[in-house]
PAKOLDO-128975 format. One record per residue (C-alpha): x, y, z; residue in three letters. Coordinates in nm, 2 decimals. Each point is the difference from the previous one (the first is absolute). Last residue first. Layout:
# residues N
[[X,Y,Z],ALA],
...
***
This chain:
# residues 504
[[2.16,-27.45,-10.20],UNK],
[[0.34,0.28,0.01],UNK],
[[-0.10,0.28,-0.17],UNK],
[[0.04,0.21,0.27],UNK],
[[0.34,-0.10,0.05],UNK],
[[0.10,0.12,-0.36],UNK],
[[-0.14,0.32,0.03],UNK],
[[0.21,0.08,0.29],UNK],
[[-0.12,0.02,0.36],UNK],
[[0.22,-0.28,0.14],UNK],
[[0.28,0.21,-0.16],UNK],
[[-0.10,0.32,0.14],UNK],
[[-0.05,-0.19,0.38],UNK],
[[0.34,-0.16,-0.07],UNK],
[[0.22,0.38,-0.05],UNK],
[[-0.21,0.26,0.19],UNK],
[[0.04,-0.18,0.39],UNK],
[[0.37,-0.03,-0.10],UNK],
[[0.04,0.33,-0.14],UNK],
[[-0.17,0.13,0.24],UNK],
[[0.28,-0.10,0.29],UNK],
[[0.30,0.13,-0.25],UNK],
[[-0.18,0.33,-0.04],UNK],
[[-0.01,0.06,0.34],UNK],
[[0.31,-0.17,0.14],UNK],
[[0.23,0.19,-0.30],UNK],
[[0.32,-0.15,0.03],UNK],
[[0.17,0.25,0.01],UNK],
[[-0.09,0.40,0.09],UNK],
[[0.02,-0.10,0.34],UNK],
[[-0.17,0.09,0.30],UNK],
[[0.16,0.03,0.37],UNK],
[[0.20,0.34,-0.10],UNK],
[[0.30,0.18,0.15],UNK],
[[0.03,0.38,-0.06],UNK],
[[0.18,0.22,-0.16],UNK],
[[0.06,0.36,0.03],UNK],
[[-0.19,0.29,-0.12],UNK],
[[0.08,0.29,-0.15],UNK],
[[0.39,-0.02,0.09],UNK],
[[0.14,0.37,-0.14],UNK],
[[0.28,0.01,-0.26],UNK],
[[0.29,0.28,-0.11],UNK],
[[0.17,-0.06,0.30],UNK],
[[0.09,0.27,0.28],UNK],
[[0.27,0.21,0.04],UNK],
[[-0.05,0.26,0.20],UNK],
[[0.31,-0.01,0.24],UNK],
[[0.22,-0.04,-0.30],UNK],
[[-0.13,0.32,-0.23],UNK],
[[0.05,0.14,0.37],UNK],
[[0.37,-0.10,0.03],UNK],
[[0.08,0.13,-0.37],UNK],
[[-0.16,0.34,0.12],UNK],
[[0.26,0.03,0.30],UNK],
[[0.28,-0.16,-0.21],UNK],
[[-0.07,0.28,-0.22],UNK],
[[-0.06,0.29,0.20],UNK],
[[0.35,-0.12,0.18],UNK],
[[0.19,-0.08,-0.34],UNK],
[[-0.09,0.40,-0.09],UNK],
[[0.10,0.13,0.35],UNK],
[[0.32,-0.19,-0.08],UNK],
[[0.07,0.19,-0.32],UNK],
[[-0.08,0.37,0.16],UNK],
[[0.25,-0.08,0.26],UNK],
[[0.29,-0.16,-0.25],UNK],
[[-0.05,0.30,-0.23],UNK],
[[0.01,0.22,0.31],UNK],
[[0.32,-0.14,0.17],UNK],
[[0.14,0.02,-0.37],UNK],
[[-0.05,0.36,0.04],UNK],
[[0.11,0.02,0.31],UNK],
[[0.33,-0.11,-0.04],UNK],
[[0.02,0.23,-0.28],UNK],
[[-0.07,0.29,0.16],UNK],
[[0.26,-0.08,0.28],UNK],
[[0.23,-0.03,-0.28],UNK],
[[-0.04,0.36,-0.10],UNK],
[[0.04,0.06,0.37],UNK],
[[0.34,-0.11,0.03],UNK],
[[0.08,0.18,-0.30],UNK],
[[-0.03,0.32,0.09],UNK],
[[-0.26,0.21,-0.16],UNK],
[[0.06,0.27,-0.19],UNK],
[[-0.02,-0.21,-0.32],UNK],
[[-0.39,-0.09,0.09],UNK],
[[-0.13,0.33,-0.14],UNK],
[[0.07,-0.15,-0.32],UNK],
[[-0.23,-0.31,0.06],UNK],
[[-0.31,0.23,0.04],UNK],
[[0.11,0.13,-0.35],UNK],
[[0.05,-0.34,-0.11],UNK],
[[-0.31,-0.14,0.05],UNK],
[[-0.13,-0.01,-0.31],UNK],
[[0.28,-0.18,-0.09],UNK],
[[-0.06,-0.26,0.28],UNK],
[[-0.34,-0.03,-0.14],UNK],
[[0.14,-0.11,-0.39],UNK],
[[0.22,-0.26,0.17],UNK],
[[-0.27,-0.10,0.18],UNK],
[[-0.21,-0.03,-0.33],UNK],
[[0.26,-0.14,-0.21],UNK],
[[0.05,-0.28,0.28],UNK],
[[-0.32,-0.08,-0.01],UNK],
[[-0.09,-0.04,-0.40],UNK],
[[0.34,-0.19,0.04],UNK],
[[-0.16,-0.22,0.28],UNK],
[[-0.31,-0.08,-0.19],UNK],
[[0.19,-0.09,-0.34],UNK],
[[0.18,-0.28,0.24],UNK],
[[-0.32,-0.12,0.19],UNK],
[[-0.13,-0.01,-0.41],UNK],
[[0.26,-0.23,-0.08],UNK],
[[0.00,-0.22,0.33],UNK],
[[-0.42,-0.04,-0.03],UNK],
[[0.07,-0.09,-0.33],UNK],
[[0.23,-0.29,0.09],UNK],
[[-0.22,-0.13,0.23],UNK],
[[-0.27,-0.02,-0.23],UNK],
[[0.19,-0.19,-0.23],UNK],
[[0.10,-0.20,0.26],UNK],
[[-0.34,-0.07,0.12],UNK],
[[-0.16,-0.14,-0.38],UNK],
[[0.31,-0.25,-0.03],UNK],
[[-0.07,-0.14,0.36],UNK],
[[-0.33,-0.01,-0.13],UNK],
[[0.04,-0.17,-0.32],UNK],
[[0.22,-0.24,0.17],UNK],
[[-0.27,-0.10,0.29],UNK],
[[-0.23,-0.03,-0.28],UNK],
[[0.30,-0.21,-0.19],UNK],
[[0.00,-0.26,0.31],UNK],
[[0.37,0.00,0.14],UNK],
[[-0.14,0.14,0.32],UNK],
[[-0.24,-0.29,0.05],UNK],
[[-0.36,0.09,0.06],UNK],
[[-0.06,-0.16,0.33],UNK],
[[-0.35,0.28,0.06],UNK],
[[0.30,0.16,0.22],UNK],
[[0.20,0.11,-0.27],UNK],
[[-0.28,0.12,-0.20],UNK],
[[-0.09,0.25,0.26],UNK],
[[0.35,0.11,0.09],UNK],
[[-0.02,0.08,-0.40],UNK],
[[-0.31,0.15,0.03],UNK],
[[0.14,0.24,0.31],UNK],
[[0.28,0.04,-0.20],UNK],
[[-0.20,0.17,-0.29],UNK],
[[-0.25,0.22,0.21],UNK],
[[0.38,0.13,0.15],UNK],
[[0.14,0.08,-0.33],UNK],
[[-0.36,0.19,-0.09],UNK],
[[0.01,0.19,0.32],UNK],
[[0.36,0.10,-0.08],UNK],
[[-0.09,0.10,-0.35],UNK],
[[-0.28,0.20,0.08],UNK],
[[0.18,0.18,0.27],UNK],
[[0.27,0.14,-0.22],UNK],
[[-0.31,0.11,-0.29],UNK],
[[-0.07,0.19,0.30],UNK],
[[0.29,0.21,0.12],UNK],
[[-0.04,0.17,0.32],UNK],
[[0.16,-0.27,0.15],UNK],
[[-0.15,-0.24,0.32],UNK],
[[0.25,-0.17,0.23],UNK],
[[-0.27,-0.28,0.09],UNK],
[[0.06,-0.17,-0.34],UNK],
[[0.22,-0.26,0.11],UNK],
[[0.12,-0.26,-0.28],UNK],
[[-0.16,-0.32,0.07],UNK],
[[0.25,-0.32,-0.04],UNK],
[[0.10,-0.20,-0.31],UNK],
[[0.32,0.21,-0.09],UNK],
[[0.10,0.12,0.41],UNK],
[[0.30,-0.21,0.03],UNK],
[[0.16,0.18,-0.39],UNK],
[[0.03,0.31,0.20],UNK],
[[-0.06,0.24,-0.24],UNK],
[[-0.43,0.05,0.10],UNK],
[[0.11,0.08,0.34],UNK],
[[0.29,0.23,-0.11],UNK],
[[-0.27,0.20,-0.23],UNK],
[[-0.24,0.02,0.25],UNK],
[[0.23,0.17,0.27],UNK],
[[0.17,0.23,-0.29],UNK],
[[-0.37,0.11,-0.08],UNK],
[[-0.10,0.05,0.34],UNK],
[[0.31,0.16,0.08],UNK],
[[-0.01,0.25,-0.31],UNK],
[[-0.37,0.06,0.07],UNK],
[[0.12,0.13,0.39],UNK],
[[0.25,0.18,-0.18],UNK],
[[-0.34,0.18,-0.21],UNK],
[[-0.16,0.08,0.32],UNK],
[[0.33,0.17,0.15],UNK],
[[0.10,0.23,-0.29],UNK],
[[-0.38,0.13,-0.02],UNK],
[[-0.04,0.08,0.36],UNK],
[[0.41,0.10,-0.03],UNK],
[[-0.11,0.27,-0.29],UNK],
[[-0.30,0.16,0.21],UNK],
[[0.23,0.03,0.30],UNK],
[[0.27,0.14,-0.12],UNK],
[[-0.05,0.35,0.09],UNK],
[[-0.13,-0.02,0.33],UNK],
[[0.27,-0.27,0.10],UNK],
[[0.30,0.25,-0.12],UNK],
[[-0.16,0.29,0.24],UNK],
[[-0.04,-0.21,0.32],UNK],
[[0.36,-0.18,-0.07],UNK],
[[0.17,0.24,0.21],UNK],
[[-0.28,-0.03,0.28],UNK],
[[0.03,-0.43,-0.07],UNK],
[[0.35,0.02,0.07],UNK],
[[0.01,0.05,0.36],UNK],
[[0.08,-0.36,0.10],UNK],
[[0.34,0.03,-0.22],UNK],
[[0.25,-0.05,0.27],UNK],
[[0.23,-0.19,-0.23],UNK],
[[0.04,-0.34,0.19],UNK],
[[-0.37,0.02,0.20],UNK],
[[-0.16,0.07,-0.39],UNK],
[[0.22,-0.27,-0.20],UNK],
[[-0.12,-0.27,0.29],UNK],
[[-0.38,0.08,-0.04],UNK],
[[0.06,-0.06,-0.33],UNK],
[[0.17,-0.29,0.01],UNK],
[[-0.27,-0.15,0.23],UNK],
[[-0.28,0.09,-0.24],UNK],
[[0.14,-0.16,-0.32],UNK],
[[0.10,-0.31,0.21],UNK],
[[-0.37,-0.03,0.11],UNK],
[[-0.19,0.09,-0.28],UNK],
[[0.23,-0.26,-0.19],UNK],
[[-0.20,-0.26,0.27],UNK],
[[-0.25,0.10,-0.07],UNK],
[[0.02,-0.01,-0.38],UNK],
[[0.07,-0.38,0.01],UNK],
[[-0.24,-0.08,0.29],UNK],
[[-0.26,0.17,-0.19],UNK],
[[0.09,-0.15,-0.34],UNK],
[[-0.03,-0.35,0.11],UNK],
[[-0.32,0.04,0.17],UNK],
[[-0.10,0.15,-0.32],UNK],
[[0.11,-0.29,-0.14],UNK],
[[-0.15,-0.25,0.19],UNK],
[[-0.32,0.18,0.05],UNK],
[[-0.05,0.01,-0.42],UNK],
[[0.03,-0.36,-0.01],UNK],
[[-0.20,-0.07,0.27],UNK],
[[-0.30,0.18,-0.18],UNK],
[[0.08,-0.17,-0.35],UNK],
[[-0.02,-0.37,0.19],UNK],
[[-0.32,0.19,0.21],UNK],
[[-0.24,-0.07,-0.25],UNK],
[[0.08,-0.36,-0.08],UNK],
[[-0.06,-0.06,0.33],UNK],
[[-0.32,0.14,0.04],UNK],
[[-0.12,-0.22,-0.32],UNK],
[[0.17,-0.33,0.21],UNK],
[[-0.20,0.09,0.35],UNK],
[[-0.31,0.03,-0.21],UNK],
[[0.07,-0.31,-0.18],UNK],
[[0.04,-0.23,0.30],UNK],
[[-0.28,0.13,0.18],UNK],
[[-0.21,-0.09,-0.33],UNK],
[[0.16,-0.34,-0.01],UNK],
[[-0.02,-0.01,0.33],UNK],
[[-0.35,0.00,0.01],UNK],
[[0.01,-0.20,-0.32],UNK],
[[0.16,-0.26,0.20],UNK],
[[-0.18,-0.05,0.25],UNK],
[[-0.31,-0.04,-0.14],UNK],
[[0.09,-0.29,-0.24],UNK],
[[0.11,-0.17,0.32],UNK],
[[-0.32,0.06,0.20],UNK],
[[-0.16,-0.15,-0.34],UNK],
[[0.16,-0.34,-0.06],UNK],
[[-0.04,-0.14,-0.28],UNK],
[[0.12,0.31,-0.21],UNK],
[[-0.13,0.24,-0.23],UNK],
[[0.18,0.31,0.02],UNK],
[[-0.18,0.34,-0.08],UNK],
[[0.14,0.39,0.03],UNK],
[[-0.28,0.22,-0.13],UNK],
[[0.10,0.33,-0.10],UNK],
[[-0.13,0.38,0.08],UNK],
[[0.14,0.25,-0.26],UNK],
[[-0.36,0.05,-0.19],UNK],
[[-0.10,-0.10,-0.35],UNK],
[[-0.14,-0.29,0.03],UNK],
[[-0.10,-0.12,0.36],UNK],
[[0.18,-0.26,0.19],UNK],
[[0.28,0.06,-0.22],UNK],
[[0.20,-0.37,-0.03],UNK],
[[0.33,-0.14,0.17],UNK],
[[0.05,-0.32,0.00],UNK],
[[0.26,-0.21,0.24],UNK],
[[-0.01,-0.39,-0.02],UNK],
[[0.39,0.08,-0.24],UNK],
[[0.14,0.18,0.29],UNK],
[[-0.06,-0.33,0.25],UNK],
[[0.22,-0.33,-0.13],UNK],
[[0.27,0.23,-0.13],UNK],
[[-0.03,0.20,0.36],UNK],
[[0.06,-0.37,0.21],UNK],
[[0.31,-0.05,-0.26],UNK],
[[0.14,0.32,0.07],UNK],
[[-0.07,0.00,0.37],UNK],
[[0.15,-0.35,0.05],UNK],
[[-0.23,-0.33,0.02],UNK],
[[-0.14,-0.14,0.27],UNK],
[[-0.25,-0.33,0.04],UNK],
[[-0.18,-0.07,0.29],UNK],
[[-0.24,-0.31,-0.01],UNK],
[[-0.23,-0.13,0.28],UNK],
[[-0.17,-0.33,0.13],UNK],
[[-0.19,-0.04,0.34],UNK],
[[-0.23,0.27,-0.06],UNK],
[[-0.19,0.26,0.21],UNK],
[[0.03,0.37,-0.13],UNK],
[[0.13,0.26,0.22],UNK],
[[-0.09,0.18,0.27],UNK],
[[0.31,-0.04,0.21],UNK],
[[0.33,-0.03,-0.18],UNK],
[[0.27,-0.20,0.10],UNK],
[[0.35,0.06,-0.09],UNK],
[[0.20,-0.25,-0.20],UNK],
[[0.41,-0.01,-0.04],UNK],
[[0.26,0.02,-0.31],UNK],
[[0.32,-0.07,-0.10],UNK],
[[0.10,-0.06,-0.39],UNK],
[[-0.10,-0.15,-0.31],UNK],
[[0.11,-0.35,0.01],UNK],
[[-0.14,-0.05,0.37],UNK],
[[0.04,0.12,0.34],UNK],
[[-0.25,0.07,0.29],UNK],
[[-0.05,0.22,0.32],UNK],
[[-0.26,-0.06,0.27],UNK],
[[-0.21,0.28,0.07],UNK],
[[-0.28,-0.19,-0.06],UNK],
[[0.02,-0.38,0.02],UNK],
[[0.25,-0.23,-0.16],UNK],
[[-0.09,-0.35,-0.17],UNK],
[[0.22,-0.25,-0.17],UNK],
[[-0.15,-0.28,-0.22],UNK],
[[0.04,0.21,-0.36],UNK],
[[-0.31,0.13,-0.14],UNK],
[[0.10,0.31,-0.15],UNK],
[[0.06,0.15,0.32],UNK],
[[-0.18,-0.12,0.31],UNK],
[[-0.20,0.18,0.28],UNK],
[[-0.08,-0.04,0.32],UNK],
[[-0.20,0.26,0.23],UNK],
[[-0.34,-0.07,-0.09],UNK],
[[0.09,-0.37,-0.06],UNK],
[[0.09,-0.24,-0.36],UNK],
[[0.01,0.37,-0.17],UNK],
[[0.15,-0.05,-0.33],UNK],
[[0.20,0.28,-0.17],UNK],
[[0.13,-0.01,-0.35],UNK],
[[0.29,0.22,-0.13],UNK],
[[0.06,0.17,-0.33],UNK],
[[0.26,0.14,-0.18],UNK],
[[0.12,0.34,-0.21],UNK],
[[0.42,0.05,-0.09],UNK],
[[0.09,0.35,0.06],UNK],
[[0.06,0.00,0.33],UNK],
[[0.25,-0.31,0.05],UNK],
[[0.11,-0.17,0.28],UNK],
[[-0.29,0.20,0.19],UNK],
[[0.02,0.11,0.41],UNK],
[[-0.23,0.04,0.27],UNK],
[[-0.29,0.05,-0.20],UNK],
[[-0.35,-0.06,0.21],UNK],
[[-0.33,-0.15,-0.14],UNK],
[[-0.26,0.12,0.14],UNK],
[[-0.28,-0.22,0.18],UNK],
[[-0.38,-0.04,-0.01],UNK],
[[-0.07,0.15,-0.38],UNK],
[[-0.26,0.18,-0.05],UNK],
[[0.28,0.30,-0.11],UNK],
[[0.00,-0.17,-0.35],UNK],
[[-0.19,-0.24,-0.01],UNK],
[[0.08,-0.12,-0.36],UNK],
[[-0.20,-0.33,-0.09],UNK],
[[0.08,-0.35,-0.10],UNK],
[[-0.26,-0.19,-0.15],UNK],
[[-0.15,-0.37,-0.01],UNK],
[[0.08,-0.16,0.37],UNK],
[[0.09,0.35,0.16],UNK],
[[0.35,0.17,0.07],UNK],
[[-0.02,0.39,0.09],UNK],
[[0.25,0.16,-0.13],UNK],
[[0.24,0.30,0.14],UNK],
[[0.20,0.22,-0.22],UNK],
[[0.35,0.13,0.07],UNK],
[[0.13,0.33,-0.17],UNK],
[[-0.24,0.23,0.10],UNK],
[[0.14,0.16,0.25],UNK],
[[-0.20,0.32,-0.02],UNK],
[[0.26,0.27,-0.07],UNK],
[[0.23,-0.23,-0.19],UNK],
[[-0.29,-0.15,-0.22],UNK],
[[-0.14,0.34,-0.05],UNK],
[[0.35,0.19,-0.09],UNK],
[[0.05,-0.30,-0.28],UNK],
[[-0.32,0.04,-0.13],UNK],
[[0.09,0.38,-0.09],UNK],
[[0.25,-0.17,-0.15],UNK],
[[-0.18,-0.28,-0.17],UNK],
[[-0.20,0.33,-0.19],UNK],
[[-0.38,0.00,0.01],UNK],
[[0.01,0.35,0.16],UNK],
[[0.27,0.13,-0.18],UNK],
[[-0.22,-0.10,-0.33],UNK],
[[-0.26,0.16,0.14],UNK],
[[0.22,0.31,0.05],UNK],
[[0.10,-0.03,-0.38],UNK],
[[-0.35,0.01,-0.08],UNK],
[[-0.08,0.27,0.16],UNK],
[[0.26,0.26,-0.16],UNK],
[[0.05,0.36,0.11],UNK],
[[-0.14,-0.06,0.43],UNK],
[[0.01,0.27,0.17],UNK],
[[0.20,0.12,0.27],UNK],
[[-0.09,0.11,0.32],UNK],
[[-0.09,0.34,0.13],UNK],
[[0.20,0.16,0.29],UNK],
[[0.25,0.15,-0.25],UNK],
[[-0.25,0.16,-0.19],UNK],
[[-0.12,0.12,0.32],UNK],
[[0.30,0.20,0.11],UNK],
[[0.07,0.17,-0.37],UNK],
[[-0.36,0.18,-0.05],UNK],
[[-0.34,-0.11,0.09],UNK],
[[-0.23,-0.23,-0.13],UNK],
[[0.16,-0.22,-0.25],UNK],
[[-0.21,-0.29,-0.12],UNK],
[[0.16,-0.33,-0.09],UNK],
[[-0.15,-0.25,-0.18],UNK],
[[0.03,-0.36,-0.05],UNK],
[[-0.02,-0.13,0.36],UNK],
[[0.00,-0.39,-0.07],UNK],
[[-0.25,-0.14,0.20],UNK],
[[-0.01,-0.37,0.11],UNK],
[[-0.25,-0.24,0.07],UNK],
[[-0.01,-0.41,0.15],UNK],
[[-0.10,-0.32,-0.09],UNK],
[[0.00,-0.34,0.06],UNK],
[[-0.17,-0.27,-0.22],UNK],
[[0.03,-0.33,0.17],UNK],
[[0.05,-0.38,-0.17],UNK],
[[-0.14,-0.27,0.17],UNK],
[[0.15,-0.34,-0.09],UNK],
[[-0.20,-0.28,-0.10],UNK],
[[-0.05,-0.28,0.26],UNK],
[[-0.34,0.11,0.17],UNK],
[[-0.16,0.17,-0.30],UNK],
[[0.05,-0.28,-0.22],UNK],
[[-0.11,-0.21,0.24],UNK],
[[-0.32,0.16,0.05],UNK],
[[-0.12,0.08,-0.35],UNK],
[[0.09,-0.41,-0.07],UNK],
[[-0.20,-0.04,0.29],UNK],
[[-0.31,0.19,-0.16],UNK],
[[0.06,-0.16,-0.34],UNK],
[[0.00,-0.31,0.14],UNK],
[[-0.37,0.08,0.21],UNK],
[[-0.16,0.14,-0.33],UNK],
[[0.14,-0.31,-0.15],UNK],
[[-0.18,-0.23,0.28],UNK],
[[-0.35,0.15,-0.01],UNK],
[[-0.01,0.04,-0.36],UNK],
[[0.03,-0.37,-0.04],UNK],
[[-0.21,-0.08,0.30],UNK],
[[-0.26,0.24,-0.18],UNK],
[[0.01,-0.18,-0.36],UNK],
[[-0.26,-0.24,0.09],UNK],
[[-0.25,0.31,0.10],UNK],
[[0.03,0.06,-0.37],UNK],
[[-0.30,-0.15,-0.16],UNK],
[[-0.16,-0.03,0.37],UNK],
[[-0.06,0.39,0.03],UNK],
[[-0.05,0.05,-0.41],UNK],
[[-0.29,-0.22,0.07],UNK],
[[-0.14,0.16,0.33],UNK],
[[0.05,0.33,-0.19],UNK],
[[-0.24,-0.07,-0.31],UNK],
[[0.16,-0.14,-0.29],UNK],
[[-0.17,0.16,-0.37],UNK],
[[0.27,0.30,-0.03],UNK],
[[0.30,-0.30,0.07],UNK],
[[-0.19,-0.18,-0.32],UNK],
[[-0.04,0.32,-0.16],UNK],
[[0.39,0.11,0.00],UNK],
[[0.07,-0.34,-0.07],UNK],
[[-0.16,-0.01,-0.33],UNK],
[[0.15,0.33,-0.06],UNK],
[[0.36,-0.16,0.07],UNK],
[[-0.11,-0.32,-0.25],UNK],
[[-0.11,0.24,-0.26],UNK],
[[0.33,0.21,-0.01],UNK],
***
């Protein structure tokens, strides 16, 4: 403690020309570390590896306002139930998969130096085209010397070709196409790999963050060494992922189109035969004048075949629904619910059986193996339903029948009057009655299918591109700023320490 206050007045006693030669023999010192630490600033920057922050935003639309009756819900999309499970679509390697198949990214282009080897990416001064592979799943690489402008060898070996020219080697056939604009270079490396392995490599650089808490919109980031890349692929990555939500929508639509499509055709074409033999029974028993007998009997039973008709047109919808859901074919597929019953509790169920294959269908194509016991549980879980949809189809058709049977009764009077008739025309009247039911049923499919094709036209995803992304030119490391002052901070604080200063 003494000795450092006796310094203290001995430097407080030295006038500046003194302290100016006392240390002036430490300047060359100074001089030359300030200048290695400046060079070591410089070639660490040069040789080290830039690495690029890329981002881009995404909006998830999470509600859904209804602003007018049945024909604009159906022109409003979807929302969105669970975000985190469509971030973890988004960072998916299938998803990935789509991108590196849509943009070609499954060769990559370096740029050969003397220390570091950098991706170019589309910078690159030729393409490298696939003529043939021995083997696609396997991943190589191939270097490319340029000994000319318009020669080139392959991994080094003595023969040279020029573009257009095609080549063999152990991986396949292949040729080179020049690219103007491209970076200079004499040396090059192209490697491939297939799309799953190129989307391994990818999906995992993918984050996905909220830009601002609280609020749908989503940051997509990669960093990456090469930014135009980095860019490119979350702008198809959000492409990508709109085009995947809107097909996920329209599985249930197309489902519902093929069978009523199905249907129509099918009760068309009993429309048909129903109608011709009828037509046929009139011109064979002269019965065109019928409907002036019948003027009396129709006025009467009118009321009771209204109700007998709408409630056979439930019997086939029921019978239809319950032969789809028998047929042992149709056990992991979506039961149509387009015929619509009156009976709720009915509807429940078959929404809630079709909820539950679509997470099965779901599980299936996240790879989940069909022996797996979630897979079990829910196979388990859709047969049960399936069998309760069957028993109370069943208890629906005998409340049915008991009420047709119970309208025909009422009937009966009206029916009485029918005995005059001959009995040609009683089976006119029964042509034409199941000529109505099949009418009135195919009018239904046609409001449907018409309705089922505008759910379809309007579909749109459940996520809106904020703002896409965008190569950079600065990187987020190494640091040039920070790494430049801390090498004109670092010596000058050491020369300055207390120690130096006590130097005599």
């Amino acid at each position: 403690m003494e000795g450092n206050q006796s310094g203290n007045k001995d430097l407080g006693t030295l006038s500046i020309k003194d302290l100016f030669f006392k240390y002036v023999r430490f300047l060359p010192v100074f001089l030359v570390s300030v200048a290695l630490c400046l060079l070591g600033a410089y070639l660490y920057l040069r040789y080290t590896t830039p690495i690029y922050r890329v981002t881009g935003t995404l909006s998830f639309k999470t509600e859904n306002e209804n602003r007018g009756g049945k024909f604009n819900d159906i022109f409003l999309a979807k929302t969105v139930s669970d975000v985190q499970t469509e971030i973890e679509i988004l960072k998916s390697q299938e998803l990935m998969q789509r991108v590196i198949d849509s943009a070609k990214l499954q060769t990559s282009y370096f740029a050969v130096g003397k220390i570091k080897t950098l991706n170019i990416y589309n910078a690159c001064p030729f393409r490298l085209n696939i003529i043939s592979l021995k083997d696609s799943f396997t991943a190589f690489k191939m270097n490319f010397t340029f000994p000319s402008e318009n020669e080139f060898r392959v991994n080094k070996e003595p023969t040279k070709y020029k573009f257009g020219d095609e080549f063999a080697n152990a991986y396949g056939h292949f040729t080179l196409t020049r690219v103007r604009n491209g970076v200079s270079g004499k040396e090059f490396n192209v490697e491939w790999r297939s799309t799953v392995e190129q989307a391994s490599i990818y999906a995992p650089m993918v984050r996905v963050a909220p830009k601002i808490a609280g609020t749908p919109i989503y940051n997509v980031q990669i960093d990456y060494t090469n930014s135009a890349l980095a860019a490119d692929i979350i702008n198809n990555l959000m492409i990508r992922y709109k085009d995947a939500s809107i097909e996920d929508k329209n599985a249930t639509i197309d489902q519902r189109l093929k069978y009523i499509t199905g249907q129509l055709k099918r009760i068309a074409q009993d429309l048909d035969s129903i109608e011709a033999r009828r037509i046929y029974y009139i011109n064979e028993n002269n019965l065109s004048g019928y409907q002036e007998q019948m003027s009396t009997f129709f006025k009467i039973q009118t009321d009771m075949n209204l109700r007998i008709k709408d409630e056979n047109l439930q019997l086939v919808v029921i019978d239809q629904l319950r032969t789809y859901l028998e047929d042992g074919l149709n056990n992991f597929e979506l039961t149509p619910s387009i015929l619509s019953l009156s009976d709720l509790t009915l509807g429940t169920m078959v929404a809630a059986y079709n909820t539950m294959q679509m997470e099965r269908k779901k599980m299936l194509e996240d790879k989940i193996p069909e022996s797996n016991p979630q897979i079990l549980a829910k196979n388990e879980q859709i047969e049960k339903l399936r069998k309760n949809i069957l028993e109370s189809l069943r208890n629906i058709r005998i409340a049915y029948n008991s009420s047709i049977d119970d309208a025909y009764k009422r009937a009966s009077s009206a029916v009485s009057s029918q005995k005059q008739m001959p009995a040609k025309i009683q089976r006119l009247l029964e042509m034409e009655r199941d000529r109505d039911s099949k009418i009135a049923l195919l009018t239904f499919l046609n409001e449907q299918y018409e309705e089922t094709a505008m759910q379809q036209a309007a579909t749109i995803s459940n996520s809106k591109v904020v703002t896409g992304a965008y190569p950079t030119d600065t990187p987020i490391r190494p640091n040039r700023r920070a790494i430049q002052l801390l090498a004109l901070v670092y010596l000058p604080c050491i020369f300055s320490s207390r120690k130096l200063l006590m130097i005599k």
